[in-house]
C-alpha positions as CSV (number, residue, x, y, z in Angstrom):
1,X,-1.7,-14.0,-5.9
2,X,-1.1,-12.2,-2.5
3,X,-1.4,-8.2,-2.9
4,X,0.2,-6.8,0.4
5,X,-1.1,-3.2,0.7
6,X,1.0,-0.5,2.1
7,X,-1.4,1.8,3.7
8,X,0.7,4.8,4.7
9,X,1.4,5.1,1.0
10,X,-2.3,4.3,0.0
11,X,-3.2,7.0,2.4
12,X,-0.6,9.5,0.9
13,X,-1.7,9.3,-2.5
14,X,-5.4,9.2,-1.6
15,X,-6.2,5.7,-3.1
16,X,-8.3,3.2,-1.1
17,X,-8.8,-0.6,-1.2
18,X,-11.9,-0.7,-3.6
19,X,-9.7,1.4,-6.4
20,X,-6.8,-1.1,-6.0
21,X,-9.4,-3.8,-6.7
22,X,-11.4,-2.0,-9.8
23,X,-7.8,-1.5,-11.0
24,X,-7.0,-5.4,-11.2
25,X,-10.2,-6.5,-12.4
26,X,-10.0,-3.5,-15.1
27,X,-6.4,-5.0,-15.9
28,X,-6.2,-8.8,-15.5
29,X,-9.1,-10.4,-17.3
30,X,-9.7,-12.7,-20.3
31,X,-9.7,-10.9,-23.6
32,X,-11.4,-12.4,-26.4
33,X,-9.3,-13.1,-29.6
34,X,-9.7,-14.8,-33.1
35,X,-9.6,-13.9,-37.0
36,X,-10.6,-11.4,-39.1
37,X,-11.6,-11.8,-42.5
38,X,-12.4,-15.8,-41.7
39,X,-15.0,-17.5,-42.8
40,X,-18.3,-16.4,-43.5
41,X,-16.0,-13.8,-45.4
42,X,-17.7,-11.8,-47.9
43,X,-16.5,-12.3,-51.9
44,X,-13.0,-11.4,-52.7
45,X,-11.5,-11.1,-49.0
46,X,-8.1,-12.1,-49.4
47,X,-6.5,-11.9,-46.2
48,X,-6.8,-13.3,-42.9
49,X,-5.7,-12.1,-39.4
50,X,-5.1,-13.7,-36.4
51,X,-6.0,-11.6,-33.4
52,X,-3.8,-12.2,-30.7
53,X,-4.1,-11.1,-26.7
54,X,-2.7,-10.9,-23.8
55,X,-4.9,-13.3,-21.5
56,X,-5.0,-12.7,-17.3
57,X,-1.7,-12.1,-15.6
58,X,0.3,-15.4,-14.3
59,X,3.6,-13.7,-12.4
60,X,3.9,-11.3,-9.5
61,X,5.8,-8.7,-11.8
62,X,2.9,-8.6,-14.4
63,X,0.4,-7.8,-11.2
64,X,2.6,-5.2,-10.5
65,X,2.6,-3.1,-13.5
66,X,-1.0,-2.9,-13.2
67,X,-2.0,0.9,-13.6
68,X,-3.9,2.0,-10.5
69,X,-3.8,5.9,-11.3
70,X,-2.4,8.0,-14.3
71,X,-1.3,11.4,-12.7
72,X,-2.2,14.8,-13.9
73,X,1.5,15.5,-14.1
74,X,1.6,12.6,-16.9
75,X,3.3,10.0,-14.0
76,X,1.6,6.9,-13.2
77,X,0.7,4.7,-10.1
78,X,1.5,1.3,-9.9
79,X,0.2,-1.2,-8.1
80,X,4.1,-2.2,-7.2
81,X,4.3,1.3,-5.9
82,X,1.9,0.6,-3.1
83,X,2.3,-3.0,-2.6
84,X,4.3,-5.8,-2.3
85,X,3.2,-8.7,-4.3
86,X,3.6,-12.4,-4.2
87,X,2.6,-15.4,-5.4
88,X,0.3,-17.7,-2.3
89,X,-1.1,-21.2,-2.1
90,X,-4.3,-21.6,-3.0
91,X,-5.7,-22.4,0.1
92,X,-4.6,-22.4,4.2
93,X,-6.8,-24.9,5.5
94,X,-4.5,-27.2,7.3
95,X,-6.3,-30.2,9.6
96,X,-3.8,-32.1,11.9
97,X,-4.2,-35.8,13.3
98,X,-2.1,-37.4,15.4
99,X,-2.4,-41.3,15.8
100,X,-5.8,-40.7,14.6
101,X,-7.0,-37.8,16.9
102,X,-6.7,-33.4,16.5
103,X,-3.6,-32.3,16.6
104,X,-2.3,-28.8,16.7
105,X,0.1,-27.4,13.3
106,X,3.2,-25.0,14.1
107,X,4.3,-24.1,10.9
108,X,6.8,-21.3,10.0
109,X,8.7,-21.3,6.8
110,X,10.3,-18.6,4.8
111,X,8.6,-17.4,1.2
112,X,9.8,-19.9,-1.5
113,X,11.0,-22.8,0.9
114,X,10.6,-26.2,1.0
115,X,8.5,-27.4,3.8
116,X,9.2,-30.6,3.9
117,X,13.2,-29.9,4.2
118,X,12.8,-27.4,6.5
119,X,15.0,-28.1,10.2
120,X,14.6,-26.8,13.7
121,X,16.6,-24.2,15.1
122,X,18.4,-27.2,16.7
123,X,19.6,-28.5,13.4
124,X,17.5,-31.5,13.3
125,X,14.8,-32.3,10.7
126,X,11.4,-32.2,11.6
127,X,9.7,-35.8,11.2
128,X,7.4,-35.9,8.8
């Protein structure tokens, strides 16, 4: 996930970086789950509850209802009040050959397009 801080509004409400980050690991980690009343039971439990939990957060919109500050006033701040969220690759290494040797990469695509269909300004696909 790609968190894109704003930090005129950061500075504003007098938040910095490290609170952004205690905030997500506070709010996006594995909670433990399983039964209650299961076995080793003690005699004459009759029920049995499944616990159920939310696990960590999968989607951009779930990153940004994270709670970063409640307000004294009773408001809240959210991380998608100070930052524009997105979902990245996992990694940006890129290494280019060319017949075999280094090669340089000029890549520009737009969020959520398909590289491999993109075309040049002229029109034409790019050979890939």
């Amino acid at each position: 996930m790609r968190i894109w801080v704003k930090p005129d509004k950061l500075a504003k409400l007098g938040i910095t970086v490290p609170d952004l980050a205690n905030a997500i690991a506070a709010q996006n980690n594995v909670n433990p789950a399983g039964r209650i009343g299961a076995d080793p039971a003690p005699r004459g439990q009759q029920f049995t509850y499944t616990v159920r939990a939310q696990g960590q957060l999968l989607k951009p919109e779930e990153f940004a209802n994270i709670v970063v500050r409640l307000n004294p006033d009773g408001s809240t701040v959210r991380l998608g009040d100070i930052a524009r969220i997105e979902l990245g690759a996992l990694t940006y290494t890129q290494l280019a050959r060319y017949n075999g040797k280094p090669a340089a990469i000029l890549a520009s695509s737009d969020p959520g397009s398909n590289a491999l269909t993109s075309r040049r300004a002229s029109g034409q696909r790019w050979k890939i």
